[in-house]
N, C-alpha and C positions, 0 to 999 in steps of 0.2 A: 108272959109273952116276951119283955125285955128285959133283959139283965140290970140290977140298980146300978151298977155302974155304966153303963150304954145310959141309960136315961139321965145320970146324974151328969153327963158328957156333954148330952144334947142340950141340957138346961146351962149347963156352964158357957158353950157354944150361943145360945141363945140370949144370955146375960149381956155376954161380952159383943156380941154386934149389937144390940140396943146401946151399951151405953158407950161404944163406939158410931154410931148415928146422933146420937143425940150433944157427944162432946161437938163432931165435927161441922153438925148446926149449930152450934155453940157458934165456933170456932166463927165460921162464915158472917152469924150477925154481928159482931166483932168486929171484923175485916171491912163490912160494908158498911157501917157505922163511924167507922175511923177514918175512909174513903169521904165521906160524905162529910166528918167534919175538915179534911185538909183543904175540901173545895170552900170558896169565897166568891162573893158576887167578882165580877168581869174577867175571872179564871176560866179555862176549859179544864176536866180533866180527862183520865183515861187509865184502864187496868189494862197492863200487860202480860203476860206468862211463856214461861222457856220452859222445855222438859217435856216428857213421856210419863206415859204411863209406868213405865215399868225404871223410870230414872225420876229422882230427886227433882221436883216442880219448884221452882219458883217468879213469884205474881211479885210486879210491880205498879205502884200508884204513881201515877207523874201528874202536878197540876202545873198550867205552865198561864203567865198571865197574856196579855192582851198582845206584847210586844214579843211573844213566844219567848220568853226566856223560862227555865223551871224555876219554881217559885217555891214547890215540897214538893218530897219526894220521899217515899218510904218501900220498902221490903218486906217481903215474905218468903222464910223459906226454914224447912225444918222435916225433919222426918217424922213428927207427933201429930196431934191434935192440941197441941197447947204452942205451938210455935205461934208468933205474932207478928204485925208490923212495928218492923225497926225503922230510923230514918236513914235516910240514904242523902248524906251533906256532899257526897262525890260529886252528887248531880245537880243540885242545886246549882244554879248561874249559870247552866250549860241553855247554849241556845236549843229549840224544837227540831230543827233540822238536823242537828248534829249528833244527836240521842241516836245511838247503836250504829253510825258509821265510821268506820277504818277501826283500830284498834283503840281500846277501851282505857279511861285512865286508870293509873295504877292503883286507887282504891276501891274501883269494880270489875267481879268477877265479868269472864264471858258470857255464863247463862244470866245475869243480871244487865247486860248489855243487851244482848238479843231479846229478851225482856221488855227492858228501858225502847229499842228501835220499835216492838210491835207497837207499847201505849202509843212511842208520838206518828206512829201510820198511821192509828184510829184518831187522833186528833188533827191531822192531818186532812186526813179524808174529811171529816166533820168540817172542818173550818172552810175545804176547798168546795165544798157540796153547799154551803151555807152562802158561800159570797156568787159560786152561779147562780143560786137561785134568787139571790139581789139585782145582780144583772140581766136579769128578764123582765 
């Protein structure tokens, strides 16, 4: 019915997204694992990401402590399944507010900015939703 090599295609094809699945759940528990140890009791943190589908993604971690200053900060970006969290010392000591507004300092890219600006929205939002709901 099928030619051995059409089948021996389809088995290669089917090899290769399994152990592509399974690297990039790898990869994932990894990423959120690393996330969870940079957080510290009376930190907030927050993942951010720049990029498309069809463009080079990269996911930033910001934990910033009490006084919003960041306190870690790491990277992700890489074209594989084996790229990891680097640390990002650029951002470190930058205030919360000031993460991805006006132009970026000279040791972070733009998409690492835009990045860095969504985490501290989402921490932003959190902290601002958290102190209404104290003043009720």
């Amino acid at each position: 019915m099928f030619e051995p090599t059409t089948i021996a295609l389809l088995i290669a094809l089917v090899v290769a997204w399994v152990g592509q699945l399974l690297l990039s759940t790898r990869q994932m528990r990894r990423f959120y694992a690393r996330a969870r140890e940079l957080r510290t009791p009376d930190t907030a943190m927050s993942i951010g990401m720049s990029g498309t589908n069809w463009r080079r993604k990269t996911y930033v971690v910001v934990v910033v402590d009490s006084d919003n200053t960041v306190v870690a900060s790491e990277r992700l970006a890489g074209f594989t399944v084996f790229a990891e969290l680097k640390p990002l010392p650029a951002a470190i000591g930058l205030q919360l507010d000031d993460l991805g507004k006006g132009t970026p300092p000279p040791a972070i890219d733009e998409k690492t900015w835009a990045a860095l600006e969504q985490a501290a929205g989402f921490i932003r939002n959190k902290k601002s939703s958290s102190t209404g709901r104290e003043n009720e």
